[in-house]
N, C-alpha and C positions, 0 to 999 in steps of 0.2 A: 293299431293305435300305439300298443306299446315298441312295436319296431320301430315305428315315428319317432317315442322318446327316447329311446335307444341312438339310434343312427346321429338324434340331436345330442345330447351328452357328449357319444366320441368325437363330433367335430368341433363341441365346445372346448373339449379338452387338449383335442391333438393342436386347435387354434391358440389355444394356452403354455402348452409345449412349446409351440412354434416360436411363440413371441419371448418366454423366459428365454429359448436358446437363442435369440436375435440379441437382449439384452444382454445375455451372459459375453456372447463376442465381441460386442461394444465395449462391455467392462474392460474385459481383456485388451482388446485394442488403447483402450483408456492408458490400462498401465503400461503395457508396452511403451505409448509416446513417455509419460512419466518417466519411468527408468531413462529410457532415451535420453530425454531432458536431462536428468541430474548426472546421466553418466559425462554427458557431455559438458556440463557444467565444471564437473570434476576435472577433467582432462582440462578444461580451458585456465582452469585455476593452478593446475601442477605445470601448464607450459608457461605462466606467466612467473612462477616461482623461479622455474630456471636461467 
């Protein structure tokens, strides 16, 4: 019985893990495009200056 809740816990939590580090690379990918975005933004604005 209590190996039950045992073995239930760890896949709750490695389930948990799992998905914080799927969100965290999302984020990440997030800003990546972001920066992307304003770098190129930038560049489009300093080639239009010249």
């Amino acid at each position: 019985m209590k190996k039950d809740m045992a073995k239930e816990q760890y896949e709750d939590s490695k389930a948990l893990a799992e998905s914080d580090l799927k969100a965290e690379k999302r984020a990440s990918a997030r800003e990546r495009k972001a920066r992307l975005a304003a770098d190129i933004k930038a560049g489009a604005k300093a080639n239009i200056g010249n």
